[in-house]
N, C-alpha and C positions, 0 to 999 in steps of 0.2 A: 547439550548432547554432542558428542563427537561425532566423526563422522564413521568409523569401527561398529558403534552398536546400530542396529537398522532401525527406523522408525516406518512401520507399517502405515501407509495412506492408502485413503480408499481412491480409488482408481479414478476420478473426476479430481480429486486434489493433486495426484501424481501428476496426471495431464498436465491441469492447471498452471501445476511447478516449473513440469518441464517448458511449457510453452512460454511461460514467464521469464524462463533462466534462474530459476531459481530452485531445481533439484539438484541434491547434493548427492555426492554417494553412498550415505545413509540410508536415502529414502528409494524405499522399497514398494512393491502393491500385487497384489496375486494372479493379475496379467501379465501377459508379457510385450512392452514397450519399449521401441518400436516396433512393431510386429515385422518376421521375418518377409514377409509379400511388399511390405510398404518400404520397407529399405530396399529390396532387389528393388521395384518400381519407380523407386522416388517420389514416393506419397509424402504430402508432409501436412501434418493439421496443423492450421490458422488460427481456426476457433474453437473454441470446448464448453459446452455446458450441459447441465444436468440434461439427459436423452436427445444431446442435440453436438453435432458437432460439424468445420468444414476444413475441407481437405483439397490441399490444393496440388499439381501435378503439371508438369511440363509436357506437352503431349507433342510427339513430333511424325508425323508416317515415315518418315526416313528410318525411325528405326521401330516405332510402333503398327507400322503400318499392313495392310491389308492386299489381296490382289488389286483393288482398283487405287492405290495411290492414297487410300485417305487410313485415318487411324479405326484402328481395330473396334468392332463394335466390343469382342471382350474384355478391351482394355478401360473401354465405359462401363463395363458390368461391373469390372474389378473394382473401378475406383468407386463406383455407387458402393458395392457391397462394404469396402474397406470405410466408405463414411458413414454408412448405416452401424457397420459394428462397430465402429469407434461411440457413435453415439450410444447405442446401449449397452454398451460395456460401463458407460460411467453411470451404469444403477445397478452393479454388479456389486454382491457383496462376497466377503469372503465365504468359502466353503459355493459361492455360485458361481454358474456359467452360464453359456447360451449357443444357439445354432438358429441358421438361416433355415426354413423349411420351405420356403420359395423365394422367387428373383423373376422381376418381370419388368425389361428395359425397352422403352418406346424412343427413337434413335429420329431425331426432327431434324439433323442438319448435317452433315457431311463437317470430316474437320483436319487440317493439312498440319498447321502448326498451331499451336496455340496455348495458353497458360489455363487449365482447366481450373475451374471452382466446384466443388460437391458440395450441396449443403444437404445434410440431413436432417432428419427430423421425426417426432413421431405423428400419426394420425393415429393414433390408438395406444393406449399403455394399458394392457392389463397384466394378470398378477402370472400371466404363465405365457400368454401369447401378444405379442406388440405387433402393429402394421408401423410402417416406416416409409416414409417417401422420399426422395433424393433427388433434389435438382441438380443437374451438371451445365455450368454455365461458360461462356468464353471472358475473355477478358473487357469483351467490347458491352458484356452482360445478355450477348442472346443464349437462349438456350439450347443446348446440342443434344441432350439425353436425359429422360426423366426415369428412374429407377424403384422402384417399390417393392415390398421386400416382409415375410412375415417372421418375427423372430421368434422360437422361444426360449424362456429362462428354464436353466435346466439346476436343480438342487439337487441334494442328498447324492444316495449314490448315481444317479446318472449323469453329476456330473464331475466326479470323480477323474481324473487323468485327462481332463478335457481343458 
């Protein structure tokens, strides 16, 4: 296969590729990667598997930061929410999509600089609505921010242009 006609991968394989170094410009998948928030951000996944992904983020208050000196609690939402979607996007099929229908982030540690880690993950898979939980860790591995999050899968036409 050259690298001119596209070869369609399902969205866990793309990852996969890309995290590997080994997507070509051929390979194609019906999300869009990297997603435009995780580039302005500087999100970048680590890890990838089926409803499970981590994401990692340089976080600093000098420019993330908040009124009191430390990094934005919305910048822990974001990246919870960015490793929750990342994970079940890769049980997305084509002609699917999906949407966050809540976000609920429990904030355990104040954080100045540091190399964040999100792991996501499911607590629930079902066939319309998923729960999702997200740990956000420092580099030293304590935890800063736990994220939870209810997804659903959206088909046919709802989720059309989405």
């Amino acid at each position: 296969m050259t690298d001119k006609v596209p070869r369609h991968l399902p969205v866990l394989d793309y990852l996969q590729r890309q995290l590997d170094g080994r997507l070509t410009t051929a390979d194609v998948t019906h999300m869009r990667y990297p997603t435009a928030i995780s580039k302005l951000l500087g999100f970048r996944i680590v890890e990838i598997g089926a409803a499970r992904a981590v994401l990692e983020f340089d976080a600093d208050a000098a420019m993330h930061g908040n009124q009191q000196g430390t990094v934005h609690g919305g910048m822990l939402c974001e990246l919870g929410d960015a490793a929750i979607g990342t994970a079940h996007s890769t049980l997305m099929e084509p002609g699917e999509s999906f949407t966050s229908i809540d976000l609920k982030a429990t904030f355990l540690r104040p954080v100045w600089q540091a190399r964040l880690r999100a792991h996501a993950w499911p607590t629930h898979r079902g066939r319309t609505l998923s729960h999702y939980q997200c740990d956000i860790q420092r580099e030293d591995g304590k935890l800063v921010a736990s994220v939870t999050s209810a997804v659903m899968t959206l088909r046919g036409e709802t989720a059309e242009g989405r």
